[in-house]
C-alpha positions in Angstrom: -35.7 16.1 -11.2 -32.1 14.1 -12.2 -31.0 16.3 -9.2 -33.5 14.6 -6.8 -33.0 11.1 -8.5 -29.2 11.5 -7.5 -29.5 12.4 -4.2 -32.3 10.0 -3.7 -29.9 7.0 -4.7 -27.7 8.2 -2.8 -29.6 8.5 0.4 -30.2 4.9 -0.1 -26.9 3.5 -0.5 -25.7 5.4 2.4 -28.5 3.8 4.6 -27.4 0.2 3.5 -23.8 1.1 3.7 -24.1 2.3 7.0 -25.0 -0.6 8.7 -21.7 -1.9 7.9 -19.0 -2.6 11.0 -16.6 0.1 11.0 -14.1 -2.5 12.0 -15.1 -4.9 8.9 -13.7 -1.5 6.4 -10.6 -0.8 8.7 -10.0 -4.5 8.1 -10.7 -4.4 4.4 -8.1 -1.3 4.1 -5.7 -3.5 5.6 -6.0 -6.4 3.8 -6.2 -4.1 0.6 -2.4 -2.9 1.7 -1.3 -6.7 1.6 -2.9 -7.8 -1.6 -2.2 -4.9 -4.0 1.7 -5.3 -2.4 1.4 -8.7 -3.2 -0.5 -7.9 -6.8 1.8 -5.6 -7.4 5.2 -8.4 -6.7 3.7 -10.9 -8.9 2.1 -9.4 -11.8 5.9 -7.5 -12.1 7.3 -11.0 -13.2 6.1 -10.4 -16.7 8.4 -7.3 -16.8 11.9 -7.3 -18.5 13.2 -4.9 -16.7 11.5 -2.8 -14.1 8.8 -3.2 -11.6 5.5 -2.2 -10.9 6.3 -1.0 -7.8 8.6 1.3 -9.1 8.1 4.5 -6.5 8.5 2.6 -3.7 11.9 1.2 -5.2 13.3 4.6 -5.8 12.1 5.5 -1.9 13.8 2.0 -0.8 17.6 2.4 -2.7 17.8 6.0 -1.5 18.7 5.1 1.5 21.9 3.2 0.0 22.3 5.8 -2.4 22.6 8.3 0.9 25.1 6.4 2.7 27.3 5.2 0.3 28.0 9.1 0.0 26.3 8.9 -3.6 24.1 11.8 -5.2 20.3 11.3 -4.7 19.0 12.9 -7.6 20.3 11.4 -11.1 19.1 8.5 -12.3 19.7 5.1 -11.3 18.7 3.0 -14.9 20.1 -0.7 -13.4 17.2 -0.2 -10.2 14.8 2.0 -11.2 13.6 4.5 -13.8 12.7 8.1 -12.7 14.4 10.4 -10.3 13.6 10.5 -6.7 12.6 14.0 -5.5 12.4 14.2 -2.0 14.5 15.1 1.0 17.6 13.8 1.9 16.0 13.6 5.6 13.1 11.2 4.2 16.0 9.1 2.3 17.3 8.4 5.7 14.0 7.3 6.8 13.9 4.8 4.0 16.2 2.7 6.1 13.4 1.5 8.1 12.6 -0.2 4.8 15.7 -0.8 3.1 16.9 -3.8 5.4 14.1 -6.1 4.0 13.2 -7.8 0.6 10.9 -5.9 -1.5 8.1 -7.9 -1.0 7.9 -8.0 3.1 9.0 -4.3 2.6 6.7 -3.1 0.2 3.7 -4.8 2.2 5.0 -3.2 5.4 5.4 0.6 3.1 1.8 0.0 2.3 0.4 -1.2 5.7 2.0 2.1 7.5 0.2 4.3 5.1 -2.8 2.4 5.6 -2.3 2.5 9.4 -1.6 6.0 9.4 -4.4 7.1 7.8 -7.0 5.3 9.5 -5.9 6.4 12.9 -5.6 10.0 11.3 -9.9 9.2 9.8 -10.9 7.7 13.2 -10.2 11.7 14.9 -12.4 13.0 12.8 -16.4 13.9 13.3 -18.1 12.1 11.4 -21.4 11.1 12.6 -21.5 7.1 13.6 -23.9 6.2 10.7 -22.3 8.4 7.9 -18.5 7.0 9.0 -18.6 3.5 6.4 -20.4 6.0 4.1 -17.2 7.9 4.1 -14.1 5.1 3.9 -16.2 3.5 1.4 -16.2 7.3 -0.6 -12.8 7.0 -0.6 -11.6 3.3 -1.2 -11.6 3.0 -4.7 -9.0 6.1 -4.7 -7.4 4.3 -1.5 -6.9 1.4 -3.9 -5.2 3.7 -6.4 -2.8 5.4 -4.1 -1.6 2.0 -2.6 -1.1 0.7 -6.3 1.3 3.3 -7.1 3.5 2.2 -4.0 3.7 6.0 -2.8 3.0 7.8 0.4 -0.1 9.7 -0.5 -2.1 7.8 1.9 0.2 8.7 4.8 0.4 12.7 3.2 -3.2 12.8 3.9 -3.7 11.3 7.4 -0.5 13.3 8.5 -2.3 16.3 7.7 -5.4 15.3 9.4 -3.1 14.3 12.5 -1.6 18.0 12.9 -5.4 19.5 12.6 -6.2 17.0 15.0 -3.3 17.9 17.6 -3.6 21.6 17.3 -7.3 21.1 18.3 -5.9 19.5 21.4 -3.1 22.3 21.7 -0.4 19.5 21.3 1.5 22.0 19.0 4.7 20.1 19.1 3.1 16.9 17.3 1.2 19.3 14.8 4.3 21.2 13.6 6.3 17.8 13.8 4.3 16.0 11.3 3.6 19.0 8.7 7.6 19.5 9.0 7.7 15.7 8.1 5.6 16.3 5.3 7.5 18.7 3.8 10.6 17.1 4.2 8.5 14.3 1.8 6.3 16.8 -0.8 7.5 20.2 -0.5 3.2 21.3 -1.3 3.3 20.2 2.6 4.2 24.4 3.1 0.5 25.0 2.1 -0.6 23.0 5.3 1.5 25.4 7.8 -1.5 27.9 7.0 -3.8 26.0 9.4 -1.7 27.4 12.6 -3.2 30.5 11.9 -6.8 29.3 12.6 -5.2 28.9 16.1 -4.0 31.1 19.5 -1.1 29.2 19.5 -0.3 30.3 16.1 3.4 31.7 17.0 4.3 28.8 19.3 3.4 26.7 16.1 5.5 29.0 14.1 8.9 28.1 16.7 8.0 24.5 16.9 8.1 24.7 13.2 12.1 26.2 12.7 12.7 23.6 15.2 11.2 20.5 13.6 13.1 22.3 10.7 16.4 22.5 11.3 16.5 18.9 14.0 15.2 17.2 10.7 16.9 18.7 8.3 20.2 17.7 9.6 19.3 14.6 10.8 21.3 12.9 7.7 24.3 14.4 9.4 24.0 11.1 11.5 25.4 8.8 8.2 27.1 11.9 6.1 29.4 14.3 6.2 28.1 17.9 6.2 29.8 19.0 3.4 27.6 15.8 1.9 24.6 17.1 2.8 25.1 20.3 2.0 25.5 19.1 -1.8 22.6 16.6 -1.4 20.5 20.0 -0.5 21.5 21.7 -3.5 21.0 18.8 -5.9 17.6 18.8 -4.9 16.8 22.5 -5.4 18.5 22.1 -8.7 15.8 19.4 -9.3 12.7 20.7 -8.4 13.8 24.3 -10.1 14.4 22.1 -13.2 11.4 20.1 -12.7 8.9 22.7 -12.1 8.8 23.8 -16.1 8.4 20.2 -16.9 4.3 19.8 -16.9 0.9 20.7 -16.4 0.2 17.9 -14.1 -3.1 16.4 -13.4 -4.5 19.6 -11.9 -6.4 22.4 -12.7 -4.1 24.1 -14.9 -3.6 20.9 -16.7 -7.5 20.8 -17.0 -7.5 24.4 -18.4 -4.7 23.7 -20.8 -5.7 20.7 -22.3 -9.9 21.4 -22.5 -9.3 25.7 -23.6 -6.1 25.4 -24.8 -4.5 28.1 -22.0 -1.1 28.5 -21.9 -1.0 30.7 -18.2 2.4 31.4 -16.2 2.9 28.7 -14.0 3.7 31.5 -10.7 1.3 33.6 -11.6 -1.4 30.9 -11.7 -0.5 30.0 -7.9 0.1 33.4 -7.3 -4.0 33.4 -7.6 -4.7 30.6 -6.2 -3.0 30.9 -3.1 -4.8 34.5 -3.0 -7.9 32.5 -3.6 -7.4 30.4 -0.9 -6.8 32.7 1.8 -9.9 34.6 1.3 -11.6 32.9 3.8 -8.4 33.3 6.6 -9.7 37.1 6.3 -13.3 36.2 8.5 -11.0 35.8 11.4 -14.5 35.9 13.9 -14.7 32.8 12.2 -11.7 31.3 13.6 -13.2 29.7 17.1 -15.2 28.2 14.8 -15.1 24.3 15.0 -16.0 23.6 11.8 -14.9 26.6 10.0 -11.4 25.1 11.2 -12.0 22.0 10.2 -13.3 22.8 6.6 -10.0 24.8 5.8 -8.3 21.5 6.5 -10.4 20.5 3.8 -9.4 23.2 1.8 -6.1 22.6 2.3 -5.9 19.2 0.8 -7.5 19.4 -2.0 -5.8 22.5 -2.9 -2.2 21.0 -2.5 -3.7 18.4 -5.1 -5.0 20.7 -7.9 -2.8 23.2 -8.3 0.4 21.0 -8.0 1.7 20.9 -11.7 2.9 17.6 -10.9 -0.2 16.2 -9.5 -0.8 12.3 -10.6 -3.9 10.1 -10.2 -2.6 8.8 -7.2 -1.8 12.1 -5.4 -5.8 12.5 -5.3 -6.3 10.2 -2.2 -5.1 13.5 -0.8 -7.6 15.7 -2.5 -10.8 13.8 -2.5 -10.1 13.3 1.7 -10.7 16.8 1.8 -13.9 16.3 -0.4 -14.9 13.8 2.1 -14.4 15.8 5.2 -16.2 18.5 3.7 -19.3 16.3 2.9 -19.2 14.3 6.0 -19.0 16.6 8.6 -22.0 19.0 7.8 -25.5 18.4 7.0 -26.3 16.9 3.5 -28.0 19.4 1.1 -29.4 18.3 -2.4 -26.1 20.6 -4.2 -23.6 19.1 -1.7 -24.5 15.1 -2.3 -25.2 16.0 -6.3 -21.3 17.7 -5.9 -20.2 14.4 -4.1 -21.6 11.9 -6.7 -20.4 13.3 -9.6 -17.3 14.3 -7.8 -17.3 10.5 -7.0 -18.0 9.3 -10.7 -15.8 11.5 -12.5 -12.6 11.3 -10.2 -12.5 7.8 -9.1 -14.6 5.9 -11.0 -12.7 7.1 -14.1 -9.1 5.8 -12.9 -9.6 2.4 -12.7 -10.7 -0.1 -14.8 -12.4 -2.1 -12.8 -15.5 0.4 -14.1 -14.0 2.9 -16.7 -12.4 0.6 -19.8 -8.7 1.4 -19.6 -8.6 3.2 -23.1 -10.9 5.6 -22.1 -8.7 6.0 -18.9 -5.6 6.7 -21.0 -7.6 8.7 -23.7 -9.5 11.2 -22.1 -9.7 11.2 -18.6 -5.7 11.7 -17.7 -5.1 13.7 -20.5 -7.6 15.9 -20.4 -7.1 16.3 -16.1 -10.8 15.3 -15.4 -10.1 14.0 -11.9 -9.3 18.0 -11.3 -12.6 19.5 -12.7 -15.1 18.6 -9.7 -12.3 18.5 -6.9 -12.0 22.3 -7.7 -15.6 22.8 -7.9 -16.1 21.5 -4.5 -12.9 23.7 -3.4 -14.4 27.0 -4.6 -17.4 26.1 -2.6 -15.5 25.4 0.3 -13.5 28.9 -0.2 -16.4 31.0 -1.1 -19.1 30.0 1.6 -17.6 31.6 4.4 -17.5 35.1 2.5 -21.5 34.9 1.8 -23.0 32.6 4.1 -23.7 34.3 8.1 -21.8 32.2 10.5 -25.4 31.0 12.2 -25.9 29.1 9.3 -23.2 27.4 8.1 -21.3 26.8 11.6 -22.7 26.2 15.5 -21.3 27.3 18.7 -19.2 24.6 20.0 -19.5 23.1 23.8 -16.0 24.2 25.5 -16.7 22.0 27.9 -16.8 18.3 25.6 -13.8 16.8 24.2 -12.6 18.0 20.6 -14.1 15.1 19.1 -17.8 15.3 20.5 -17.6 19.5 20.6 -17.2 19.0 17.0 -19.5 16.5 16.6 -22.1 18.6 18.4 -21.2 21.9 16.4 -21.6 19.6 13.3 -25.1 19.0 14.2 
């Protein structure tokens, strides 16, 4: 009976919220871009020292750091605290940024990932009346990417992007931006499994050493090599160093904390990365539309729950995944209950706007709840395909329609 209550509510929210403009939401994701940049400036006055915009400084000085021939990965106490821990290719990139004052900077940082991701939501099939259900399923989390100044948002919609182009054989684009990825968040490797859902798997493969190397020398265009070549090993001597560090806000986090489990770290995503290729075995499954697009789904959540250095605001990335899974198949009463409390307990707790900020800070990020129903929903997505018969759980597509409608249609 709860079980019917929840999905009954939830029926009819989605029929109200559906009748909003698609354009009013990609209009409030922009504006939310400008005022939490803005938020984020001004409520940083009160601070003796440091910002709260902190990430997106470390991302901005890298660039100076990189062409003033200085090492990228020690600390930097006089402009920022923590260490940046991402390529020297993506510190070059920074210099987009790094030319402006923070402020204009940080709203323009913010407003790409925005941009980014909505063009990335907009290729997806998601029926016309469900679409406002699903940005609204996802803005409160939207709000708390964008307030940690990172690039979460864009992570996501990058990864929708390639899915998106290797549908439309544009492999070139696809391996492009998942080499871009990882050039940012080195969990981006996990997302090169989706080229095997495709024929053009080993063209993706080539496309993929080239995006490589053409990117990963690109700072040879401001250093020297012998530079980069120490900026390269830095790095690895970072995220070696830094992979002992924590449990993260992930699953192993979860178990840790809540059964006191102390598991190898590799051994742990050993399994899960055996876990998650279970379904790749039903390879008659792979001309499936939707089979391919729920092991996008699968993809980013996973990069989000077992990365032992997963943060509230990496989970833009994971409950996506959640989303696509939900919205692009046929509500069932287990599905929308999964959603809701999925909803409630990884959202809703982060901000305190409706969870008190003690609680916030004494359970729910210490104890990893925004992992627990993000993992239930991605053992679902994994296991389905190894007991459900494709009839049921996936439609024949039209070869003849456009990706977007032949998914649509296979959708039902």
């Amino acid at each position: 009976m709860p079980m019917l209550a929840v999905r009954t509510r939830w029926q009819a929210l989605c029929q109200a919220v559906s009748r909003i403009p698609v354009k009013y939401l990609y209009l409030v994701f922009l504006l939310m871009a400008v005022a939490i940049s803005l938020q984020c400036w001004y409520s940083s006055a009160d601070m003796e020292r440091w910002t709260r915009y902190n990430n997106f400084l470390i991302f901005k000085n890298a660039w100076s750091h990189l062409i003033h021939g200085q090492d990228l990965y020690v600390l930097y106490e006089d402009q920022y605290y923590d260490l940046y821990k991402y390529s020297p290719s993506f510190a070059m990139w920074m210099g987009a940024f790094a030319w402006m004052p923070d402020v204009p900077a940080l709203i323009c940082w913010n407003l790409m990932n925005v941009i980014v991701f909505i063009i990335a939501v907009k290729t997806l099939p998601v029926k016309k009346e469900r679409f406002p259900v699903m940005l609204l399923f996802l803005a409160i989390e939207m709000m708390i990417a964008l307030t940690s100044s990172q690039i979460n948002v864009m992570i996501a919609g990058a990864f929708i992007l390639a899915w998106h182009f290797m549908e439309n054989k544009k492999v070139w684009a696809a391996a492009l931006l998942l080499v871009i990825t990882i050039y940012i968040k080195v969990f981006g490797i996990v997302a090169l499994s989706l080229f095997l859902l495709y024929p053009e798997r080993w063209k993706a493969a080539l496309y993929t050493v080239f995006w490589t190397v053409v990117i990963g020398l690109m700072p040879l265009l401001v250093i020297s090599s012998d530079q980069l070549v120490f900026l390269y090993k830095s790095w690895g001597n970072l995220l070696a160093n830094d992979y002992s560090a924590s449990y993260g806000v992930s699953v192993m986090g979860w178990w840790h904390t809540w059964f006191n489990m102390d598991i190898s770290k590799q051994l742990f995503i050993l399994c899960a990365g055996l876990v998650f290729m279970l379904p790749f075995t039903r390879f008659r499954y792979y001309k499936e539309p939707v089979f391919r697009l729920h092991m996008l789904a699968s993809i980013l959540i996973w990069v989000v729950i077992f990365n032992h250095k997963g943060e509230s605001p990496t989970y833009i990335i994971a409950l996506t995944g959640v989303a696509i899974w939900y919205f692009t198949q046929a509500p069932t009463r287990v599905n929308t209950v999964l959603v809701v409390l999925t909803l409630v307990f990884t959202s809703f707790s982060s901000t305190d706007i409706i969870t008190p900020y003690w609680i916030a800070r004494t359970y729910i990020e210490p104890y990893a709840v925004k992992a627990v129903f993000c993992s239930i929903v991605w053992i679902k997505i994994v296991l389905e395909p190894l007991f459900t018969a494709p009839q049921i759980i996936i439609a024949a597509p039209q070869k003849a329609a456009p990706v977007r409608r032949r998914l649509s249609n296979a959708i039902g």
